[in-house]
PDB file with SEQRES, HELIX, SHEET and CRYST1 records, atoms N, CA, C and O in Angstrom:
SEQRES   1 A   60  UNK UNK UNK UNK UNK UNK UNK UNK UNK UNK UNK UNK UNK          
SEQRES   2 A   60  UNK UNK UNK UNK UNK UNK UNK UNK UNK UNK UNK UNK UNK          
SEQRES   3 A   60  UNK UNK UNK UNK UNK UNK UNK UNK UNK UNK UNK UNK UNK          
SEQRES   4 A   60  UNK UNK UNK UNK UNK UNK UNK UNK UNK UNK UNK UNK UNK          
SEQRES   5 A   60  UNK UNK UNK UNK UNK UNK UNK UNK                              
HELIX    1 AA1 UNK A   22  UNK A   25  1                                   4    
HELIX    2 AA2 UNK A   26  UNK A   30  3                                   5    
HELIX    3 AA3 UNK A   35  UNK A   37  5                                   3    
HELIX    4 AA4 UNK A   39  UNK A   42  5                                   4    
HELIX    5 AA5 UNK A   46  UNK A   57  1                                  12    
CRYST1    1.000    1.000    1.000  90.00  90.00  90.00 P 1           1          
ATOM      1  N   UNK A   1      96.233 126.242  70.390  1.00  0.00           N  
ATOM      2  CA  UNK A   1      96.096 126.372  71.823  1.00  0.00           C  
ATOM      3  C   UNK A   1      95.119 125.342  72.393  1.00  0.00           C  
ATOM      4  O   UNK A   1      95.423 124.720  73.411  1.00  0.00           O  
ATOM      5  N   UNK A   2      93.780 125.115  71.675  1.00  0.00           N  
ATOM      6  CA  UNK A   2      93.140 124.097  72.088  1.00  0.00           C  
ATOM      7  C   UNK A   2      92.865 122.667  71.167  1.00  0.00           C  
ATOM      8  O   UNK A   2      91.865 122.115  70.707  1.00  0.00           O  
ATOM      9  N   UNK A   3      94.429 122.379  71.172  1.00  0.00           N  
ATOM     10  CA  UNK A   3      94.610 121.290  70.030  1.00  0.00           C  
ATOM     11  C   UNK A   3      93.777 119.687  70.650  1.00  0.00           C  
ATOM     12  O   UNK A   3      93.491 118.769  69.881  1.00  0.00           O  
ATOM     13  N   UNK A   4      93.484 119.652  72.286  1.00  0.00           N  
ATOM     14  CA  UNK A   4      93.069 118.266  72.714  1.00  0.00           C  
ATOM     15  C   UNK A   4      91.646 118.843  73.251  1.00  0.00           C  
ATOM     16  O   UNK A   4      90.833 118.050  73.728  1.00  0.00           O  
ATOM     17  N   UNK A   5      91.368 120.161  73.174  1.00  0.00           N  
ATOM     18  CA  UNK A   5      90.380 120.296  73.902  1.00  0.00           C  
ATOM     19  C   UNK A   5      88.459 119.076  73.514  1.00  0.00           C  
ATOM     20  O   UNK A   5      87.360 118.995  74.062  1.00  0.00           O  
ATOM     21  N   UNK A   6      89.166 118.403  72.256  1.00  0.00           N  
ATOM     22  CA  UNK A   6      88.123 117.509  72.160  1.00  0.00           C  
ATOM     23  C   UNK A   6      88.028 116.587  72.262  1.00  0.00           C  
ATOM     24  O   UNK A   6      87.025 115.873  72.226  1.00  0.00           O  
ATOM     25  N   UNK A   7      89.354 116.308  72.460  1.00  0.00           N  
ATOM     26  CA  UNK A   7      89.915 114.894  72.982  1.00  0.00           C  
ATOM     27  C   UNK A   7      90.354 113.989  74.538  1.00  0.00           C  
ATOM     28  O   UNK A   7      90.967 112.929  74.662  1.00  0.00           O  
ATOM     29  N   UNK A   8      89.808 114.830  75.502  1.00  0.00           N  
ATOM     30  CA  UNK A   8      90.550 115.001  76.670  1.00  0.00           C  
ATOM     31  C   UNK A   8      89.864 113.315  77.462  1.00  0.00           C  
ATOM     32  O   UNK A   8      88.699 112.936  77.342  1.00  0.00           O  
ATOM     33  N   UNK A   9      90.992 112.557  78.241  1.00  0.00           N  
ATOM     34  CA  UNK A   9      90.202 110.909  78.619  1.00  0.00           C  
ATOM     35  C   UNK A   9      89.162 111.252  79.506  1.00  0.00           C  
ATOM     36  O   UNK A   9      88.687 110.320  80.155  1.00  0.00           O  
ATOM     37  N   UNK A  10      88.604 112.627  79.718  1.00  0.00           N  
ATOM     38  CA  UNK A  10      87.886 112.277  80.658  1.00  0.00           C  
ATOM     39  C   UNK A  10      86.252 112.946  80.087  1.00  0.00           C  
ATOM     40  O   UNK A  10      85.140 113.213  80.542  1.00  0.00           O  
ATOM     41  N   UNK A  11      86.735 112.969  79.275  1.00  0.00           N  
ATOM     42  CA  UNK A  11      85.382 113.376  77.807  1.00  0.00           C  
ATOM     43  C   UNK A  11      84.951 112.130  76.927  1.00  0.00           C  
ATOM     44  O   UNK A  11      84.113 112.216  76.029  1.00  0.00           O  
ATOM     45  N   UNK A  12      85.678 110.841  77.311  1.00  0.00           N  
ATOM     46  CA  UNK A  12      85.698 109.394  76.427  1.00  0.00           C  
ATOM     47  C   UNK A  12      84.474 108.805  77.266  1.00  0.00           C  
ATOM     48  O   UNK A  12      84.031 109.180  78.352  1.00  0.00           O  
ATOM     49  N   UNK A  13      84.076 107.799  76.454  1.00  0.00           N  
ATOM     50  CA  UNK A  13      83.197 107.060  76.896  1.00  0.00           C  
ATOM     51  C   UNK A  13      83.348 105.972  78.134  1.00  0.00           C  
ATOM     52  O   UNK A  13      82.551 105.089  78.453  1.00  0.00           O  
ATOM     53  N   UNK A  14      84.307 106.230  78.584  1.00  0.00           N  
ATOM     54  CA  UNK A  14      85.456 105.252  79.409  1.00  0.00           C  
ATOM     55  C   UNK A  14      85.447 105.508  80.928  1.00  0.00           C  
ATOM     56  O   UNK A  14      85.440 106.684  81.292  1.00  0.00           O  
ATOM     57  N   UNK A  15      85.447 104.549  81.830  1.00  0.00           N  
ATOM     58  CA  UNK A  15      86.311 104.858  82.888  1.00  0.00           C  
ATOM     59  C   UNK A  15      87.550 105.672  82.873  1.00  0.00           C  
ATOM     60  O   UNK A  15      88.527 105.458  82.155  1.00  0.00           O  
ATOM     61  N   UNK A  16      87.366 106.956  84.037  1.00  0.00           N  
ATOM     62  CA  UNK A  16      88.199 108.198  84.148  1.00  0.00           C  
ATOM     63  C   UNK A  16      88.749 108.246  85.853  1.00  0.00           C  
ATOM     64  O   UNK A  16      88.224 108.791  86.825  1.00  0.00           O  
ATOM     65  N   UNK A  17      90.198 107.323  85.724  1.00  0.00           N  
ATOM     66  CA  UNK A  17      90.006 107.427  87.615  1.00  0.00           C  
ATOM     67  C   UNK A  17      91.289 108.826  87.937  1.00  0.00           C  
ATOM     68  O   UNK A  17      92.399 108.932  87.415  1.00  0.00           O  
ATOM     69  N   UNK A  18      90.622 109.767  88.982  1.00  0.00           N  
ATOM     70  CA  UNK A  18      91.210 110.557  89.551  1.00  0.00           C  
ATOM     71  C   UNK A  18      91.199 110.383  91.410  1.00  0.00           C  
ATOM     72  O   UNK A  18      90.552 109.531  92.020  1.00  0.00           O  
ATOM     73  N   UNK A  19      91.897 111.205  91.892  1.00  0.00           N  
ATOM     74  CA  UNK A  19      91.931 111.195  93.373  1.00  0.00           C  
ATOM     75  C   UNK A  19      91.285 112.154  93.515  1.00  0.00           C  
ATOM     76  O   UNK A  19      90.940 113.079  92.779  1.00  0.00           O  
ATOM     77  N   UNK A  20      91.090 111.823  94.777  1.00  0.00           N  
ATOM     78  CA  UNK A  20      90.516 113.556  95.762  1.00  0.00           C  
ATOM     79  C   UNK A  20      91.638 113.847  97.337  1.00  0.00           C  
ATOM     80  O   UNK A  20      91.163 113.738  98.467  1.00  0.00           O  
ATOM     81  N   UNK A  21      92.641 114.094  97.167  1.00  0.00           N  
ATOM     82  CA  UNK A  21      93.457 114.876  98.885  1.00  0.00           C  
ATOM     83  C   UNK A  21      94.283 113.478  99.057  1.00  0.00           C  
ATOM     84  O   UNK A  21      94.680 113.264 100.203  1.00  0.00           O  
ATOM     85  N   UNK A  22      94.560 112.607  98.176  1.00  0.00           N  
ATOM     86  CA  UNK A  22      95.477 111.809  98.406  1.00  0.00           C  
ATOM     87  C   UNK A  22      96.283 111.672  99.641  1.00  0.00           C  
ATOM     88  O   UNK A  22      96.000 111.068 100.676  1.00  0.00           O  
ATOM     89  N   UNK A  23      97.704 112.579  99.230  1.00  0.00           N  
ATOM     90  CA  UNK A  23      98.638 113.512 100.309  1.00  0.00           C  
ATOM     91  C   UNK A  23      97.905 113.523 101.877  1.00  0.00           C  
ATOM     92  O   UNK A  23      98.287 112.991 102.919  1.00  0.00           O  
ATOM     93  N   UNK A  24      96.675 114.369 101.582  1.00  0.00           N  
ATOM     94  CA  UNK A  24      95.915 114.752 102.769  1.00  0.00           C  
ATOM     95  C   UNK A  24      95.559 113.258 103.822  1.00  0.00           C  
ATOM     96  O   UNK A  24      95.947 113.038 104.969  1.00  0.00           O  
ATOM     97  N   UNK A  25      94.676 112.391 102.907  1.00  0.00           N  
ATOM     98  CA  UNK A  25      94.133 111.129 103.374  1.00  0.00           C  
ATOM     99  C   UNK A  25      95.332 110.341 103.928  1.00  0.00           C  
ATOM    100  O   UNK A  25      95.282 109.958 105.097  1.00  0.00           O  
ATOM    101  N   UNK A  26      96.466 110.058 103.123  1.00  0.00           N  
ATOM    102  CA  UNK A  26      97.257 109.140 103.611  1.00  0.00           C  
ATOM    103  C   UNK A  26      98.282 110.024 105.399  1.00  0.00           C  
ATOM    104  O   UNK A  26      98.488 109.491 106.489  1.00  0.00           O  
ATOM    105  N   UNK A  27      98.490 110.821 105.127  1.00  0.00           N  
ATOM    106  CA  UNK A  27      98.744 111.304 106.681  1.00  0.00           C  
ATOM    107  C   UNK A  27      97.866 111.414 107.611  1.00  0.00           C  
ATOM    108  O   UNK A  27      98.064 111.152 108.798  1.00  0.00           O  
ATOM    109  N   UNK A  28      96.457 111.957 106.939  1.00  0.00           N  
ATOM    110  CA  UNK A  28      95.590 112.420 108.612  1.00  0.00           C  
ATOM    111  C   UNK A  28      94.965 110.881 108.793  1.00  0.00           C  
ATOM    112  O   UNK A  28      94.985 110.423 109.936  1.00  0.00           O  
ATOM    113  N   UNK A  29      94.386 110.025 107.670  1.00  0.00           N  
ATOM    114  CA  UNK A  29      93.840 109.194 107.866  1.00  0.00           C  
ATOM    115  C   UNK A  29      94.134 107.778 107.741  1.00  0.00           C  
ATOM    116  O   UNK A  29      93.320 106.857 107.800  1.00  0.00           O  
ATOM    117  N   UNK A  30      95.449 107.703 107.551  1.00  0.00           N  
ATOM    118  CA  UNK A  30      96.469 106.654 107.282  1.00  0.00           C  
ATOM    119  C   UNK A  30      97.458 106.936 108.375  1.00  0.00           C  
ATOM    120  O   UNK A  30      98.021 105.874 108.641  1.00  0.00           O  
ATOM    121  N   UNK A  31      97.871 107.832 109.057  1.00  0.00           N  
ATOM    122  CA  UNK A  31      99.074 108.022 109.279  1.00  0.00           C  
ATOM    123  C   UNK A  31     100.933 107.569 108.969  1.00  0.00           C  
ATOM    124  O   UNK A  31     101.899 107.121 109.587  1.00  0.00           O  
ATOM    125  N   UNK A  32     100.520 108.101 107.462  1.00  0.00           N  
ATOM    126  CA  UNK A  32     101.569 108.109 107.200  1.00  0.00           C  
ATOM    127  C   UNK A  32     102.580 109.328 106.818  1.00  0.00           C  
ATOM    128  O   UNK A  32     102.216 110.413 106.366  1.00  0.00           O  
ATOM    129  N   UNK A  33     103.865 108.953 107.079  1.00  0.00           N  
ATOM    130  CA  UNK A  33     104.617 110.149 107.031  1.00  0.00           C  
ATOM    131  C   UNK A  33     105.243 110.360 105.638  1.00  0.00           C  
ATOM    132  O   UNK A  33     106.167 109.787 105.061  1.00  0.00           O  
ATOM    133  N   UNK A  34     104.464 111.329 105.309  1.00  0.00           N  
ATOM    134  CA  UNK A  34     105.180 111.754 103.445  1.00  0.00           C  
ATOM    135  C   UNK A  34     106.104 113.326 103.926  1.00  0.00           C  
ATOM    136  O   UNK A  34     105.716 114.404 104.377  1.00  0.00           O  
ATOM    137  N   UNK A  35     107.029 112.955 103.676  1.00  0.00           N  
ATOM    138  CA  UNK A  35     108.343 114.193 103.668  1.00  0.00           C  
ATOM    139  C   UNK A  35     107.495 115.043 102.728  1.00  0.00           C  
ATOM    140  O   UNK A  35     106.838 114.449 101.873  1.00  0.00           O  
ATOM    141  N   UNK A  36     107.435 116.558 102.806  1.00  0.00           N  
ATOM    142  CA  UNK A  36     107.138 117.539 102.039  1.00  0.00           C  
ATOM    143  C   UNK A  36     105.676 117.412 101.224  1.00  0.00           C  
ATOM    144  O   UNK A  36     105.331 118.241 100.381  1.00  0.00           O  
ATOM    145  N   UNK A  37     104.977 116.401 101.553  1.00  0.00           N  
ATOM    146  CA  UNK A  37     103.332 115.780 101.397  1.00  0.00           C  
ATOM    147  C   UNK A  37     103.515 115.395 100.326  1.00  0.00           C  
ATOM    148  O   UNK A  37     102.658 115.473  99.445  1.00  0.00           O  
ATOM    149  N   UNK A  38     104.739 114.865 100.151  1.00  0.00           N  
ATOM    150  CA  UNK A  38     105.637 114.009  98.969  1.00  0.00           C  
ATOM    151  C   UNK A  38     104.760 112.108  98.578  1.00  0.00           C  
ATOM    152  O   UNK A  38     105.286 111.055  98.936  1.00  0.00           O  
ATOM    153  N   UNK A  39     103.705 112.182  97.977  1.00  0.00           N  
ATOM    154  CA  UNK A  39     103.512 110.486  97.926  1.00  0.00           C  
ATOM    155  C   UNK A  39     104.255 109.675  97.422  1.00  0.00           C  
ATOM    156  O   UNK A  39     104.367 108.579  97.970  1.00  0.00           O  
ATOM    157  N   UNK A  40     105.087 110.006  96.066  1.00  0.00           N  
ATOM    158  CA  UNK A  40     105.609 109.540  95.460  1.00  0.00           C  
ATOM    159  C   UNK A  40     106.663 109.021  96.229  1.00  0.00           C  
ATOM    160  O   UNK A  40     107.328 108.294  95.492  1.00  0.00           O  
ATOM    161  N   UNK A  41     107.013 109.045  97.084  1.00  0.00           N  
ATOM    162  CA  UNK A  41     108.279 108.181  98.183  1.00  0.00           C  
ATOM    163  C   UNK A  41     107.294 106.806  98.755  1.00  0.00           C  
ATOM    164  O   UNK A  41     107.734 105.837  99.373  1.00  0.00           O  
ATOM    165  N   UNK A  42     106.306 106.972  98.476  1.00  0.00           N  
ATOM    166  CA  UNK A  42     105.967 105.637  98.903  1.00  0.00           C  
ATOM    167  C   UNK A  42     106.077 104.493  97.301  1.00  0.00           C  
ATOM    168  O   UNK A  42     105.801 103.295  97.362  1.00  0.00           O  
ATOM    169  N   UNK A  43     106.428 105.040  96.275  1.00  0.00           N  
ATOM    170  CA  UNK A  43     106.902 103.850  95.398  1.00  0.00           C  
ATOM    171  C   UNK A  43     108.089 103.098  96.226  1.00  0.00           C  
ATOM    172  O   UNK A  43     107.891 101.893  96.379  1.00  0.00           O  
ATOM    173  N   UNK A  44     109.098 103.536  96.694  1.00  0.00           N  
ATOM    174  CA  UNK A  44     110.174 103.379  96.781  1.00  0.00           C  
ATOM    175  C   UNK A  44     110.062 101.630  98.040  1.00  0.00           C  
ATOM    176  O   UNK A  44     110.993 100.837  98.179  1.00  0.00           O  
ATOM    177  N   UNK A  45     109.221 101.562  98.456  1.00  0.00           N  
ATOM    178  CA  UNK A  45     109.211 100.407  99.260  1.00  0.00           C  
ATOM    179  C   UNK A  45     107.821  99.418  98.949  1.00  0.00           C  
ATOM    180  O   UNK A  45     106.729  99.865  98.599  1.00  0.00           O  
ATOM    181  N   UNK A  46     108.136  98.013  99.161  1.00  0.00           N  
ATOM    182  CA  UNK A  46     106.820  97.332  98.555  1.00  0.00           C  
ATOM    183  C   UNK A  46     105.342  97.372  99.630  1.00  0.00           C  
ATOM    184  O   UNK A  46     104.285  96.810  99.346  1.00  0.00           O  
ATOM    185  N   UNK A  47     105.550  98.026 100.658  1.00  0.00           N  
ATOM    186  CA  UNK A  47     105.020  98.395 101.979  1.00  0.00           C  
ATOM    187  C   UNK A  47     103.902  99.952 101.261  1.00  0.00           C  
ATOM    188  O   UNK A  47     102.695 100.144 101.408  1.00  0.00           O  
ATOM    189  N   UNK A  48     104.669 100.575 100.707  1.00  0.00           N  
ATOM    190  CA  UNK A  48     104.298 101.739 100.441  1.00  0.00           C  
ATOM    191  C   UNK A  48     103.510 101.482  99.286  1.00  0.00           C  
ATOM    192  O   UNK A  48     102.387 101.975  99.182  1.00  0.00           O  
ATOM    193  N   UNK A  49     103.971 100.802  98.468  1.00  0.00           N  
ATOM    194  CA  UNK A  49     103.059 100.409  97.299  1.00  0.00           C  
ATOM    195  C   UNK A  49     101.936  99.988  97.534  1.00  0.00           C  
ATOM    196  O   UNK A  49     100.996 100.540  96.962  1.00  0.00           O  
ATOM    197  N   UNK A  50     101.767  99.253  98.140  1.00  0.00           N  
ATOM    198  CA  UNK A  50     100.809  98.254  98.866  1.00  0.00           C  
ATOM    199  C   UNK A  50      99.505  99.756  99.744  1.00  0.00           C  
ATOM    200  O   UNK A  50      98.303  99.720 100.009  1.00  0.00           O  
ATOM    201  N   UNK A  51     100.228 100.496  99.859  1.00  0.00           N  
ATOM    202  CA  UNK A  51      99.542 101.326 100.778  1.00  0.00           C  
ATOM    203  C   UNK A  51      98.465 102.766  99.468  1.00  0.00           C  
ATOM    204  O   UNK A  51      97.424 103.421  99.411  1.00  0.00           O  
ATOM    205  N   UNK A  52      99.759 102.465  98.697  1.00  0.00           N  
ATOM    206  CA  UNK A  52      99.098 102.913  97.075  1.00  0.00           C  
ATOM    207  C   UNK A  52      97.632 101.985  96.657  1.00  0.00           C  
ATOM    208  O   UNK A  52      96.428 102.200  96.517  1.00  0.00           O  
ATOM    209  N   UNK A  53      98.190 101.318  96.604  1.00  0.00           N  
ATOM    210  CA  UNK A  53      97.409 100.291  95.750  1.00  0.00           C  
ATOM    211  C   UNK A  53      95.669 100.745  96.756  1.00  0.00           C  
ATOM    212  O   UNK A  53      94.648 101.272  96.315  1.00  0.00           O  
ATOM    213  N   UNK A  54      96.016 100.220  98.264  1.00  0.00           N  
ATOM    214  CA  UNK A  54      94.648 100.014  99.228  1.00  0.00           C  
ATOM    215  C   UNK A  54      93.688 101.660  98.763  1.00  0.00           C  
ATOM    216  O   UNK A  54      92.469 101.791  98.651  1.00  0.00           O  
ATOM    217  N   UNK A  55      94.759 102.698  98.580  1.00  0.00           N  
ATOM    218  CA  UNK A  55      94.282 103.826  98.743  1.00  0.00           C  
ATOM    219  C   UNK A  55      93.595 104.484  97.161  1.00  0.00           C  
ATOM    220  O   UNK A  55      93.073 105.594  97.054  1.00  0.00           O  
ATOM    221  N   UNK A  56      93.738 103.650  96.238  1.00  0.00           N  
ATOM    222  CA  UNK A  56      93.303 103.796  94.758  1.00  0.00           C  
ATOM    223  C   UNK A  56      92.219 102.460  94.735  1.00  0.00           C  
ATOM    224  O   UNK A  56      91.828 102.382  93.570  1.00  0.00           O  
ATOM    225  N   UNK A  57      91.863 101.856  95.195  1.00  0.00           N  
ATOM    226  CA  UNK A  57      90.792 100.532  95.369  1.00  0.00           C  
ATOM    227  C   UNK A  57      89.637 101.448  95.900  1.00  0.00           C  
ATOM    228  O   UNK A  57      88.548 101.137  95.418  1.00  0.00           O  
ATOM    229  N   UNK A  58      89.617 102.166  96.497  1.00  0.00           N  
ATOM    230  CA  UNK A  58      88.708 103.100  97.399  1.00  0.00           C  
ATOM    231  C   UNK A  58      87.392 103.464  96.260  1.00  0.00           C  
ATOM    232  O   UNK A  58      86.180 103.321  96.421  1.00  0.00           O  
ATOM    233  N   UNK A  59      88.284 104.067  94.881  1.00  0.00           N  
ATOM    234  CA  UNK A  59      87.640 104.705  94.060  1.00  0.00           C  
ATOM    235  C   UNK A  59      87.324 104.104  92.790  1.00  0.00           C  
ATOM    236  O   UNK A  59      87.019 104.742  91.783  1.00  0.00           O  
ATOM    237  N   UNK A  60      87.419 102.698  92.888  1.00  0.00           N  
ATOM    238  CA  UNK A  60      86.729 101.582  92.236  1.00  0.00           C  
ATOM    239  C   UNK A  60      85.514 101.209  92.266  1.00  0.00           C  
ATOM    240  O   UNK A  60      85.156 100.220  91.625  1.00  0.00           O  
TER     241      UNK A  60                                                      
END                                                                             
């Protein structure tokens, strides 16, 4: 049951990048429109990627 519990990447000696309200940030504070607070539709265009990318630089 706790076969990784000692292994987990964010227990490594390493850079560990997570988000915080993604979904949330990119509509109220981006205004962008995610169908169903769906992000993953922004792969789908190089516009949207791009909007990925600005919004994961944040936490660098």
């Amino acid at each position: 049951m706790a076969k990784y519990r000692q292994n987990l990447p964010q227990l490594a000696n390493r850079t560990f990048l997570s988000d915080g309200g993604m979904e949330t940030t990119l509509i109220f504070h981006e205004g962008l429109d995610l169908p169903h607070f769906a992000s993953f539709t922004l792969m789908a265009t190089p516009e949207g990627r791009q909007k990925l990318r600005e919004y994961y630089v944040r936490y660098l």
